[in-house]
PLY file of the C-alpha trace (Angstrom):
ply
format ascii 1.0
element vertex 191
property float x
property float y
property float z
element edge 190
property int vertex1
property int vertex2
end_header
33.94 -96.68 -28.49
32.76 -93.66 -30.25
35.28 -91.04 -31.11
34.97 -88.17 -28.79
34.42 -85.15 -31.68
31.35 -87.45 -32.91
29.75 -87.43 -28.95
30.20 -83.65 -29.42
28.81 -83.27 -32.39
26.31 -85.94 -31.78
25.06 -83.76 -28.84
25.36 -80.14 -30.46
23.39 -81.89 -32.81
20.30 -82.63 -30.76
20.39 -80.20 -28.33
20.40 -77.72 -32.08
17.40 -79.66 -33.63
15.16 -79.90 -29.68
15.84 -76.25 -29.77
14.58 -75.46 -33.36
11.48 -77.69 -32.38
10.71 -76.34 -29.69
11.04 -72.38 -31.69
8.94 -74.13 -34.09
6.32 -74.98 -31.65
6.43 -71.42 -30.22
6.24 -70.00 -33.69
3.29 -72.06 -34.53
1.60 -71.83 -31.25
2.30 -67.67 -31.35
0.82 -67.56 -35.28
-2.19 -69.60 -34.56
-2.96 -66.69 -31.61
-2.10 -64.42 -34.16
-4.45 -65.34 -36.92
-7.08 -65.85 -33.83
-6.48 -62.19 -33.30
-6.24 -60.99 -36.96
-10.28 -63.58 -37.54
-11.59 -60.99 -34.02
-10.72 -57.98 -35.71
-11.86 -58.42 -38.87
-15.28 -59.22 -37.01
-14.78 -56.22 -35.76
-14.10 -54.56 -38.78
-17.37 -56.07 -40.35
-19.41 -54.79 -37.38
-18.44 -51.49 -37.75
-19.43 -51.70 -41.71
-22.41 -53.13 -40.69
-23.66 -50.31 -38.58
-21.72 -47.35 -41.02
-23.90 -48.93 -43.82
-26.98 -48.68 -41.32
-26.18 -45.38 -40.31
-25.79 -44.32 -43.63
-29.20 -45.46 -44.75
-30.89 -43.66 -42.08
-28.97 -40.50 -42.88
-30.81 -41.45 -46.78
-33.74 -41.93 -45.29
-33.70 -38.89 -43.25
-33.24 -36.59 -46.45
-35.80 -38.48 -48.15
-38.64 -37.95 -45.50
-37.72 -33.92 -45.01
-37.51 -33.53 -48.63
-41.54 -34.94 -48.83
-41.78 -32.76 -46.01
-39.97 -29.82 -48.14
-42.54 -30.78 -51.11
-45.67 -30.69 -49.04
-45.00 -27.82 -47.48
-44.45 -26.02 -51.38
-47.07 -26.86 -52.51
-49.51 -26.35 -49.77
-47.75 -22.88 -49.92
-48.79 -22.51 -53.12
-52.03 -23.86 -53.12
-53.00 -21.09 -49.96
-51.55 -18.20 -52.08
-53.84 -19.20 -54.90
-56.75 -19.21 -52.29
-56.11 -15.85 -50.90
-54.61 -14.18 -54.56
-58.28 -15.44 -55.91
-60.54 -14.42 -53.18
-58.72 -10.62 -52.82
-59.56 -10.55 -56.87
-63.44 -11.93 -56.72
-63.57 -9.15 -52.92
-61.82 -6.38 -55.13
-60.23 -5.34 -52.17
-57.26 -4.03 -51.70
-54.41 -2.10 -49.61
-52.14 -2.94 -46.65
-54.66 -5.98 -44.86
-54.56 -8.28 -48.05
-50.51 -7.47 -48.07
-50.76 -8.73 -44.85
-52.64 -11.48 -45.53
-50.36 -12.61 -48.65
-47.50 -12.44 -46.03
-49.05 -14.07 -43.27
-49.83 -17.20 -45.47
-45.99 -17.17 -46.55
-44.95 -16.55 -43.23
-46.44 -19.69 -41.99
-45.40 -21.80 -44.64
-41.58 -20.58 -44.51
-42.03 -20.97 -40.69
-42.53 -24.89 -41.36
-39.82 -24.94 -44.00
-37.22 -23.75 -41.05
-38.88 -26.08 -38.68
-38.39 -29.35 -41.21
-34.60 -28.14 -42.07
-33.68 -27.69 -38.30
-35.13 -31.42 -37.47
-32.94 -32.37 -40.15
-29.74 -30.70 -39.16
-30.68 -32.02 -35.53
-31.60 -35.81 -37.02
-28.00 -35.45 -39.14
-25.76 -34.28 -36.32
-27.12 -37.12 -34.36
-26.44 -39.83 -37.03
-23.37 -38.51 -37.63
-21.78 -38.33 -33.99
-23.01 -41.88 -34.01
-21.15 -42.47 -37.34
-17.74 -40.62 -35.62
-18.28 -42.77 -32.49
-19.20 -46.05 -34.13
-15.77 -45.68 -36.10
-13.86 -44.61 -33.24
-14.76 -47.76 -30.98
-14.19 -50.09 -33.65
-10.63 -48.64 -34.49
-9.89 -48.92 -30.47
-11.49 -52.49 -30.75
-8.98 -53.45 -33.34
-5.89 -51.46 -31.79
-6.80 -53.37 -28.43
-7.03 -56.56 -30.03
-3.17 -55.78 -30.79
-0.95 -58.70 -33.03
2.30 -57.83 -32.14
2.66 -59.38 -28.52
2.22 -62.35 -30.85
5.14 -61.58 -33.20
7.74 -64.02 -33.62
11.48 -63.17 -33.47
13.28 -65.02 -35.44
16.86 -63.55 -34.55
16.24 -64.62 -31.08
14.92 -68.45 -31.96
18.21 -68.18 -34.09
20.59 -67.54 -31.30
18.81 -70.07 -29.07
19.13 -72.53 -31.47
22.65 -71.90 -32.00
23.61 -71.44 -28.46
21.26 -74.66 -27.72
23.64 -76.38 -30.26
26.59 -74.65 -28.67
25.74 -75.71 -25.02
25.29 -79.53 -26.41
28.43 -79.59 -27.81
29.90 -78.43 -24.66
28.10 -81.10 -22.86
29.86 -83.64 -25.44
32.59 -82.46 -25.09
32.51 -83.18 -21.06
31.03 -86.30 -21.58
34.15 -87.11 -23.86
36.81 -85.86 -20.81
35.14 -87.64 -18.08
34.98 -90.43 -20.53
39.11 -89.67 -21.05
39.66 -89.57 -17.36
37.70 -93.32 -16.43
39.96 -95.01 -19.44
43.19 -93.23 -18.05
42.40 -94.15 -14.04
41.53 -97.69 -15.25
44.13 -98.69 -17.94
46.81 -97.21 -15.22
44.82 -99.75 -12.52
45.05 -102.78 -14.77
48.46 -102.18 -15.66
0 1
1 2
2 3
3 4
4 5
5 6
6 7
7 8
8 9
9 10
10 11
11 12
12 13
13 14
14 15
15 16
16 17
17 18
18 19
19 20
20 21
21 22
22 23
23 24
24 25
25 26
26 27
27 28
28 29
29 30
30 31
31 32
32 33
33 34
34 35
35 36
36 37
37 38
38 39
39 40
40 41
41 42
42 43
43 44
44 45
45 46
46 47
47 48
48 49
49 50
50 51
51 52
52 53
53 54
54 55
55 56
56 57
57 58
58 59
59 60
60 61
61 62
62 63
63 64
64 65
65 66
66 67
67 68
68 69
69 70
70 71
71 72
72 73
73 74
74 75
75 76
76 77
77 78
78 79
79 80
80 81
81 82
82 83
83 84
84 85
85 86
86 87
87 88
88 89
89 90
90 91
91 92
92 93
93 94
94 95
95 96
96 97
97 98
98 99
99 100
100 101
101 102
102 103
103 104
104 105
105 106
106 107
107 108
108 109
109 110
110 111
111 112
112 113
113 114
114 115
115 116
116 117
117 118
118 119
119 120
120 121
121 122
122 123
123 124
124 125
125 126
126 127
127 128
128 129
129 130
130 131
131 132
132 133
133 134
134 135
135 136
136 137
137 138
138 139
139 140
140 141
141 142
142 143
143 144
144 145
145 146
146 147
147 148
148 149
149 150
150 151
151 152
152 153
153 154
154 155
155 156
156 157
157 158
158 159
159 160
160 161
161 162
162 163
163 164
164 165
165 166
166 167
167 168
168 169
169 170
170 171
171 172
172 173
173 174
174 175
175 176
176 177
177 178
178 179
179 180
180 181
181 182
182 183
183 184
184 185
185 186
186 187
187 188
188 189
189 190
């Protein structure tokens, strides 16, 4: 017959080492959610690169076209100044109307300047409240996506393993008394 510390032991034991399996388990089971998680947001992440990088390009490209704008506009500027500064010298005129003409032509031309740097400022706002709101979603993407309902405690997998192994021994250590109590009924029957 086994002694009755070694049944207690025995079954601290066990009930100890199903308990740290089973914490094992959870831990496992909890990280591979975890990394799950961790592979969706940096998806996410790369998304929202993906469309900063492609919002970015069309801010580039946005400058680019009003600057040809910007150019054209110069030098058609200058080409209609050279038109009217040469036909006032071959006329010979002179006086307040070819002032007004000079003006008029620079007039028009800053008049398309404005117009080109307003659709720009509109065009960048745009992009750029996209950019703000782009960012924004992903970071609530991520934050929803969460991780730490995952987390694994390992001060509470501790105590249940020790009071796992406590709770066997206990059991043992009924088993043993019971155990005590049949030998002591039947060795008084038999004598």
């Amino acid at each position: 017959m086994c002694e009755p510390v070694s049944i207690s032991i025995a079954m601290a034991g066990l009930a100890a080492s199903s308990a740290a399996m089973s914490a094992s388990e959870s831990a496992k089971a909890k990280g591979q959610m975890t990394d799950n998680e961790r592979k969706q947001q940096n998806e996410v992440v790369k998304q929202a690169n993906f469309s900063e990088n492609d919002q970015k390009l069309a801010t580039v490209d946005k400058q680019d076209e009003s600057r040809r704008q910007l150019t054209e506009v110069n030098l058609q500027a200058m080409r209609n100044q050279g038109t009217i500064n040469t036909a006032i010298g071959e006329s010979g005129l002179s006086g307040n109307t070819m002032d007004r003409i000079r003006n008029s032509v620079g007039n028009d031309s800053s008049a398309q300047k404005m117009n080109i740097t307003d659709n720009y400022r509109r065009d960048y706002q745009a992009i750029f409240a996209n950019r703000v709101g782009s960012s924004e979603n992903a970071k609530a993407a991520v934050r929803g996506l969460g991780g730490n309902k995952y987390k694994v405690n390992n001060i509470a997998n501790a105590l249940n393993i020790v009071s796992a192994g406590v709770s066997g021994y206990e059991q043992g250590e009924s088993i043993t008394a019971k155990n005590k109590a049949k030998n002591t009924n039947s060795a008084g029957v038999n004598t």
